[in-house]
C-alpha positions as semicolon CSV with decimal commas, in nm:
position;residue;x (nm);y (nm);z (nm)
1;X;0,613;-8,033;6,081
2;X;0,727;-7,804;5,802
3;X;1,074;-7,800;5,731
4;X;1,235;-7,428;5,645
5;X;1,458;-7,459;5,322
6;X;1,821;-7,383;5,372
7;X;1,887;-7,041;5,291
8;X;1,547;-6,913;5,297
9;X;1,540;-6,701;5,582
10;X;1,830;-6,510;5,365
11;X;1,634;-6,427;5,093
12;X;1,353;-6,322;5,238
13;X;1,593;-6,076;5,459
14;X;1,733;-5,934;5,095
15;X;1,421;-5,912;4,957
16;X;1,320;-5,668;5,232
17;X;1,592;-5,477;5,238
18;X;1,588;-5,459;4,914
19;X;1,227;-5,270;4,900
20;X;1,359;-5,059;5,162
21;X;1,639;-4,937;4,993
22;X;1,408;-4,904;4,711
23;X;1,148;-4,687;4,929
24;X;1,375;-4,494;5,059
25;X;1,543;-4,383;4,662
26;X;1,200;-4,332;4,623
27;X;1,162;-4,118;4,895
28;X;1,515;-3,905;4,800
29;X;1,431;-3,877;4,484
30;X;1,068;-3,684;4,540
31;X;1,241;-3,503;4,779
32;X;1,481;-3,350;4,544
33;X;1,250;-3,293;4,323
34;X;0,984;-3,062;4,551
35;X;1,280;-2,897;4,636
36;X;1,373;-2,739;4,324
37;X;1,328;-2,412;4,319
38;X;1,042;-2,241;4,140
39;X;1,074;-2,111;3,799
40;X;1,171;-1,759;3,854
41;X;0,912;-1,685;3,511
42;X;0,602;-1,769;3,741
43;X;0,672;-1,470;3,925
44;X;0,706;-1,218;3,613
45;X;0,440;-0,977;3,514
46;X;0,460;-1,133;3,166
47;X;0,322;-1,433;3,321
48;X;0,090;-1,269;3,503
49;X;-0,036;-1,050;3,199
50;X;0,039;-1,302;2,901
51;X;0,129;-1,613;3,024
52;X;0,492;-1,619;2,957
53;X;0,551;-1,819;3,266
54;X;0,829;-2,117;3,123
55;X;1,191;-2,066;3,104
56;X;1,399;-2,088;2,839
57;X;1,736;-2,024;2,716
58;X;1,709;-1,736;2,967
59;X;1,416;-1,577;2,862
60;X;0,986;-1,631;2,925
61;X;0,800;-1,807;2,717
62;X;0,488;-1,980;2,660
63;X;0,538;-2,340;2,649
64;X;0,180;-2,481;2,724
65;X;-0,229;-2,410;2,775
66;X;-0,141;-2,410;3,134
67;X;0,101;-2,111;3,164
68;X;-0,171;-1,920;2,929
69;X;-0,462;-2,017;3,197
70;X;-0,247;-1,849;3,415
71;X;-0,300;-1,465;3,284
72;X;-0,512;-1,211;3,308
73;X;-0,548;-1,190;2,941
74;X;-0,704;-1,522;2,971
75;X;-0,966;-1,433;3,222
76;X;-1,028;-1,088;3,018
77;X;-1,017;-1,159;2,658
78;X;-1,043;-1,581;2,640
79;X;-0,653;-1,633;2,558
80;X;-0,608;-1,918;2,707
81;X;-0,450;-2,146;2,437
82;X;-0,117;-2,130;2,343
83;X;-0,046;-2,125;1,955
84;X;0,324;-2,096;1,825
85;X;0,450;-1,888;2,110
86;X;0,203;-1,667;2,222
87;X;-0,140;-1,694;2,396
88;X;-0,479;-1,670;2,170
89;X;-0,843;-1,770;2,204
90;X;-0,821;-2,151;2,068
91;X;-1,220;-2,235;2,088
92;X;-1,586;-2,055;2,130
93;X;-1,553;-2,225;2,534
94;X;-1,243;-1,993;2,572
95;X;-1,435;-1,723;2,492
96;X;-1,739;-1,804;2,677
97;X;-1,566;-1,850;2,997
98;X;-1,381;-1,479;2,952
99;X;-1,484;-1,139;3,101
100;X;-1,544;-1,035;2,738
101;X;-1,848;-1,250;2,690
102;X;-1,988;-1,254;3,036
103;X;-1,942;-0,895;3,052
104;X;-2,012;-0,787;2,703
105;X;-2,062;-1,022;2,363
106;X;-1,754;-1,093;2,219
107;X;-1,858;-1,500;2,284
108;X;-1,740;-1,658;1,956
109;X;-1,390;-1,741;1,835
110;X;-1,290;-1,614;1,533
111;X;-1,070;-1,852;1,372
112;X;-0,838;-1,663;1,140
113;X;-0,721;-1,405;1,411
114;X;-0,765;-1,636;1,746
115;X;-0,925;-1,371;1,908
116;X;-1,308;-1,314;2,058
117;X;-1,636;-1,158;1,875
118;X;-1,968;-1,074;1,882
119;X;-1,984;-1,361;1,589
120;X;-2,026;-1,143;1,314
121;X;-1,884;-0,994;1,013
122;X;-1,901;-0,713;0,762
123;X;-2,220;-0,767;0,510
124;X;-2,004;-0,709;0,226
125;X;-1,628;-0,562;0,255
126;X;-1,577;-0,442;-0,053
127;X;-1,883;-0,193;-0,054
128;X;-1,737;-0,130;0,326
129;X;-1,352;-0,036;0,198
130;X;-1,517;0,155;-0,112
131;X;-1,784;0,369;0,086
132;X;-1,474;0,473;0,320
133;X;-1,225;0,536;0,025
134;X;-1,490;0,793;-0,119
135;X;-1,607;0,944;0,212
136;X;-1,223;1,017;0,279
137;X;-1,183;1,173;-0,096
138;X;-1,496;1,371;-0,057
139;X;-1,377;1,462;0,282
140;X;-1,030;1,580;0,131
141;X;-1,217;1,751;-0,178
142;X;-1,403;1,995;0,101
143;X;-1,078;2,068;0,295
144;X;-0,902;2,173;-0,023
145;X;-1,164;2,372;-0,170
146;X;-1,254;2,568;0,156
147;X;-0,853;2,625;0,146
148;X;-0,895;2,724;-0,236
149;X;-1,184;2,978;-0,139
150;X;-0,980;3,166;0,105
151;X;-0,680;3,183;-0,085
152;X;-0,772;3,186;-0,435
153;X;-0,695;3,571;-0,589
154;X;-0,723;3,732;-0,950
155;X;-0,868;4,017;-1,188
156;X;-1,153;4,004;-1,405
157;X;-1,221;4,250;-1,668
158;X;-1,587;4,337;-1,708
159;X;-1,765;4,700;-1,841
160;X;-1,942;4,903;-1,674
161;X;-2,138;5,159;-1,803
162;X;-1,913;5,177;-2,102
163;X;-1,613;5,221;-1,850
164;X;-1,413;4,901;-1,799
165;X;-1,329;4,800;-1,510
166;X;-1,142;4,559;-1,324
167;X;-1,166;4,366;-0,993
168;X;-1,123;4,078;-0,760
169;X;-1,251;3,756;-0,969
170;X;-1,499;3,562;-0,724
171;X;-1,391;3,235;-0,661
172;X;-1,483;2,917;-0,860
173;X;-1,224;2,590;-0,816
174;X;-1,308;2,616;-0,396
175;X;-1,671;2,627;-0,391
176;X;-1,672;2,360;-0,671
177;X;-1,463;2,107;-0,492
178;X;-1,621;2,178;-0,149
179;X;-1,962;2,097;-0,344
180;X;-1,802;1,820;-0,503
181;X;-1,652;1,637;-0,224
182;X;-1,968;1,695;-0,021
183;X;-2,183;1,483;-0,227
184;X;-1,934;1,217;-0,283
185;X;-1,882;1,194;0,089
186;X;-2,279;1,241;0,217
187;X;-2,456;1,082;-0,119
188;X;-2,224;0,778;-0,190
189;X;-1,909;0,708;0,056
190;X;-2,104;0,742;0,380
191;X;-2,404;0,501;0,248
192;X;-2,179;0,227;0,098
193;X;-1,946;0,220;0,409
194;X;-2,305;0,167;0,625
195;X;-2,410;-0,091;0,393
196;X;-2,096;-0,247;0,374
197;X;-2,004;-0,279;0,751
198;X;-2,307;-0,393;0,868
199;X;-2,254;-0,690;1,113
200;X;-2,392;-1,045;1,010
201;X;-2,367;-1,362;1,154
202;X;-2,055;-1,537;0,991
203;X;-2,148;-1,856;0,755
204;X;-2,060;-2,137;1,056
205;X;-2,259;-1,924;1,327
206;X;-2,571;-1,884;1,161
207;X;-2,900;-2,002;1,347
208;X;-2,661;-2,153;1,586
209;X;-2,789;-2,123;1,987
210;X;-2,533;-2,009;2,254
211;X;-2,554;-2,078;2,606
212;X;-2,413;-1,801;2,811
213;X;-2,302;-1,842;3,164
214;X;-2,194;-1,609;3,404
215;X;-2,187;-1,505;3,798
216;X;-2,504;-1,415;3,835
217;X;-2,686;-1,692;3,629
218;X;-2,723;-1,792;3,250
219;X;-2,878;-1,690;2,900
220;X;-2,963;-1,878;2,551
221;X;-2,860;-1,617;2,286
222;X;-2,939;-1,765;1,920
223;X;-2,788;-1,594;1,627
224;X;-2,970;-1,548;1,269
């Protein structure tokens, strides 16, 4: 016959209520907490648009990846990270997963702006900035000389049959400069700005595969 220690009935009677009272704070507790009310940002367009979906201080703002998952601009344009403050594309997979890639080619993160690509970049920027610095002067050049032409006026002295005479000069300033700024624009700005912007696959891109998925199935795309 086993023989019941004084007293031990009594503990074992506070040691269940005390995991009831501990249940039931438990219990209290979670229900204060799923009874907080929601954060009045969720239900602002900027979180809806651009993921400003966290109070505080009284305003919007984006406080994690998750509020920026939350936006459209993340399902358009891959800005689904958020980076001091604001929502930009963070990696190549939130680009891939974006309406801009499934829907067009801008697949690849480009790492100094955080946005979305095609992957490439201009051949040779210099040539590019040049070849549209001189198409704009030649472009000018023609615009003032056709302004020249019409406007320019003056009298020339010439002899005529041993009678001088004097008339309207022809005009020579205009046609020059609309000559001029023709052949810098056509013969050197346009070809340097072609030359210059022509898209090539950035240095950390190149002969790199891409696996592109989408709704209605998947592609390899491999860049050179």
């Amino acid at each position: 016959m086993r023989v019941r220690a004084p007293g031990h009935g009594a503990c074992e009677m506070r040691r269940v209520l005390g995991l009831h009272e501990l249940g039931l704070a438990v219990t209290l507790l979670t229900g204060q907490l799923s009874s907080r009310p929601p954060d009045p940002c969720l239900s602002s367009d900027e979180c809806a648009y651009a993921g400003y979906c966290t109070s505080l201080d009284g305003e919007c703002v984006v406080a994690s990846d998750e509020d920026c998952r939350r936006s459209e601009r993340c399902h358009e344009k891959g800005f689904c990270t958020a980076l001091d403050g604001r929502c930009v594309a963070g990696s190549n997979e939130d680009c891939r997963a974006s309406q801009a890639c499934t829907q067009g080619d801008a697949c690849f993160l480009e790492p100094e702006e955080h946005v979305c690509d095609d992957g490439t970049k201009n051949a040779d920027t210099p040539l590019l900035v040049g070849g549209v610095a001189a198409a704009s002067a030649g472009g000018a050049a023609v615009i003032v000389g056709i302004v020249l032409t019409i406007l320019q006026v003056g009298e020339c002295s010439y002899v005529e049959e041993g009678i001088e005479e004097q008339d309207r000069c022809p005009p020579v300033l205009g046609p020059a400069l609309i000559g001029g700024g023709a052949l810098v624009a056509l013969a050197a700005g346009m070809p340097m700005a072609i030359v210059g912007g022509r898209g090539v696959p950035r240095d950390e891109l190149k002969a790199a595969p891409t696996v592109i998925v989408a709704p209605t199935g998947a592609a390899l795309r491999w860049s050179f």
